[in-house]
Structure formats: C-alpha cells, structure tokens
C-alpha angles and dihedrals in degrees: 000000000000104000086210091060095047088050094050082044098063091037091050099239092117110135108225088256086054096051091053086051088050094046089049085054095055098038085051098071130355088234092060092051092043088050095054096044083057087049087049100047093047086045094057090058086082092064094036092049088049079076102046133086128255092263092049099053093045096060090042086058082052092051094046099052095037078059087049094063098036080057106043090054092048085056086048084050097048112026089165097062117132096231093072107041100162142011102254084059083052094045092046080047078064110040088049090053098046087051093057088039096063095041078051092060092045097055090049091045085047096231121208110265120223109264117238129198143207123190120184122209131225100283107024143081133210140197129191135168121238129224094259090050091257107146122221130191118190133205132225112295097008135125143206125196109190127151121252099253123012120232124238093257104048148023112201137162140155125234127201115183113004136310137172106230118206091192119204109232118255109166091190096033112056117208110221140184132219130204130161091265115014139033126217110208119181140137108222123349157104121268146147121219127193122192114152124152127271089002118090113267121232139182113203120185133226105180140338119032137287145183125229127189143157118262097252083054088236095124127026142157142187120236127209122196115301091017119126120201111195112191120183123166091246094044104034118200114349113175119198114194090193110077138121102239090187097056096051093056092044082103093075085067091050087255117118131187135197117199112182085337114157108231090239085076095035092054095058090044083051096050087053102044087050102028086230123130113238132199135199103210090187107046089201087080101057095079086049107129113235139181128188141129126200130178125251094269095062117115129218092256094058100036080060095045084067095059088052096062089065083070085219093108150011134207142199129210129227110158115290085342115103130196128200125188143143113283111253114240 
C-alpha cells in the first residue's frame, strides 16, 4: 500500500478512486484493517489535543511516545507478527507518526493559527459559529477577523461594524473583543456591539457581565443585563441602565426597531439594511425624534410609509435613490 495515500486517507484528502484502493486494502487482510484503525485512533489525538490545555497536551505527548517505544520493541521481539507484514506498512508506520509528531509539537509550542475573515456587504447579514462554539451574527457592512482555531490561552477577534456575541463560557481563557476605540472582555455571555466608523460606538448587554474599556485602558466600565454603554471621542464613556436589550439585537432576526431615534441615525441604518442612498433634502429634519418597529419582510417603501404618518416628513422613490423632505402643506 502506497504510504502517500494512507496518509491522505486519515487527513481526508482521499480521491474516490483512492478510497476503493484503501477499502481493498482493508478488505484484503484483518491486520491491515487493525493497523489502520490504530493509525486512525492515534491520528484523532491531534484534534482532541486542539481543546486541552498546555499541560494536557504535554503529558499526552509523554504517553504517545512512551507507547512508541513499548511498541517498537514488541515489533524487535516478534518480527513475525501479522500487523506489520512488509516494510513499506512499517515505513508508512513511520512517515504517519512523524507526521503527528511534528502537529503535536506544534500544539504544545502554540503555534499561530491561520486568521479568517468574514465581511458583510450593504444589504446583507451573516452568522458563523466560532471554534470554541461562540455565535456570532453580523450586521450589514460589517467585518470579523478571528483565527481559525483559538489557542488554549486567548480568545481574541476584531469587529468592524456591529455584531451580537453568544459567547461560550471559559472561566481560565477570557473572549475579548477589539475595535478601533473601544474591547469587550467577558467570559460567557450574551452582548451587541456596535462599532462602526464615524458613528458612536456602543455595547449593550443581554445577560451575564462584561467589561468594557477604551483601548489606552484609561476608562472603563462593567455592564449587567439591559445596560448600554455609548463611548465617542468628544463624550467618553456614558452607561444607561434603561434599555431594551431585546429590541437592539432584534436586528439578528432581520426586525428593527427605533424608539425616540433622530432620523439622522435611522437613515444610515436604513442605507445599510437596503443597501439604497438617502438623502435629507431639509436638514432640519434630521434631529427629529422617531419611533417605529417593523418585521423582516417589510420593505423600504413601507418602512417609509411609516415615517410619513408622523406627518413630520415625505419622500419620494427613484431606484435605489431616496429622497426625504418636509411634507408640503
């Protein structure tokens, strides 16, 4: 048996073709099959190790080569035995150990993983689960950048834009959060985060605790459930115990909802959700105060339609061009 094709076996690269060739070879002779399931199992400590600690998968390197030596001088003792039949299974034996060997050096030395990342367009959202189980939703033009595994001593990612975080709890290993101002440091918990440039950037949390501080550590506060913190470069820190966390993540299920918001701030949310350009031909109306909630199927013209009742403003509809002006009496 090729040793090249064993080793793109375990790793799941096999062609179909491969994969016939490899069940032949099993089928062929029980030792064969007995040799690759130990292959298989010892194989499988990589992924198991990605989750343990340093310690862990330190002592577990110990263990697997201790069991390297006990075998190789059972294979000295009895030459004759059935599992290695030739010398190219043996040297494959070899080459596939070498080959965990080496990933396992690299756990232990914590080796950087690769960085992903996932950019959401005007218009759109995103979720993805992370490698620690943490869900994330993204909003329209927004953008994560996480690595591909985390690594047993922290969990960090970057958010552009805003996202709602269901953390998965890890008392020893923190999960923060970086923006261009602001971190978002927790253990386990549940939090939106809004960051986008030139707007002011706020956390708001839904349940659990987390700590929120400016990126030169000189202000920072702890959040408990239904608590806002709003941060600008002019204002600082400013914390509101009185908000509808449900209603600020509504956005995850394609709702939305203003209460007492100034159109200013409703017509860039809009842009984005729609992916449209608005414009407010009477600024005046851009610090008038709105509030309003529709579902995921509503479309721009209704949503709009809404604004209108207030009898505060019109608009009028060209394409993906809006728009907004005072009604005319």
């Amino acid at each position: 048996m090729n040793e090249e094709i064993l080793i793109r076996f375990l790793i799941h690269r096999c062609t179909s073709e491969e994969i016939k060739v490899v069940d032949q070879w099993i089928a062929s002779d029980q030792a064969n099959a007995d040799w690759l399931f130990e292959m298989e199992r010892i194989w499988s400590l990589k992924d198991q190790l990605r989750f343990s600690d340093q310690q862990e998968i330190e002592m577990a390197y110990e263990r697997f080569m201790s069991g390297l030596q006990e075998k190789d001088k059972e294979v000295k003792t009895i030459r004759k035995r059935p599992v290695y039949l030739s010398w190219i299974k043996y040297a494959a034996a070899i080459l596939l150990v070498g080959l965990l060997s080496t990933n396992l050096y690299f756990l232990v030395k914590e080796k950087p993983s690769a960085m992903n990342m996932v950019e959401v367009p005007n218009g759109q959202r995103a979720s993805l689960t992370l490698s620690d189980g943490t869900k994330v939703w993204l909003n329209s033009h927004s953008k994560l950048t996480y690595p591909a595994q985390f690594s047993s001593r922290k969990r960090d990612v970057k958010l552009e834009g805003e996202g709602f975080f269901e953390v998965a709890h890890n008392e020893k290993v923190p999960f923060v959060v970086h923006a261009d101002l602001l971190q978002v440091k927790v253990l386990g918990t549940k939090f939106n985060m809004r960051v986008y440039n030139e707007e002011p950037s706020s956390i708001t949390l839904a349940e659990g605790k987390v700590e929120v501080a400016t990126n030169d550590n000189e202000h920072k506060v702890t959040l408990r459930p239904n608590e806002q913190v709003t941060y600008s470069k002019d204002g600082g820190l400013v914390v509101n115990k009185t908000v509808n966390a449900s209603l600020v993540k509504s956005w995850t299920v394609g709702e939305a909802a203003y209460i007492n918001k100034q159109l200013i701030d409703i017509v860039v949310d809009l842009e984005r959700r729609f992916n449209v350009h608005i414009t407010v031909k009477d600024h005046e109306l851009n610090t008038e105060l709105f509030t309003c909630r529709f579902k995921e199927t509503a479309k721009i013209n209704q949503i709009l339609t809404l604004l209108k009742d207030t009898r505060k403003l019109d608009y009028k509809i060209q394409g993906d061009q809006i728009q907004i002006y005072k009604p005319i009496k």
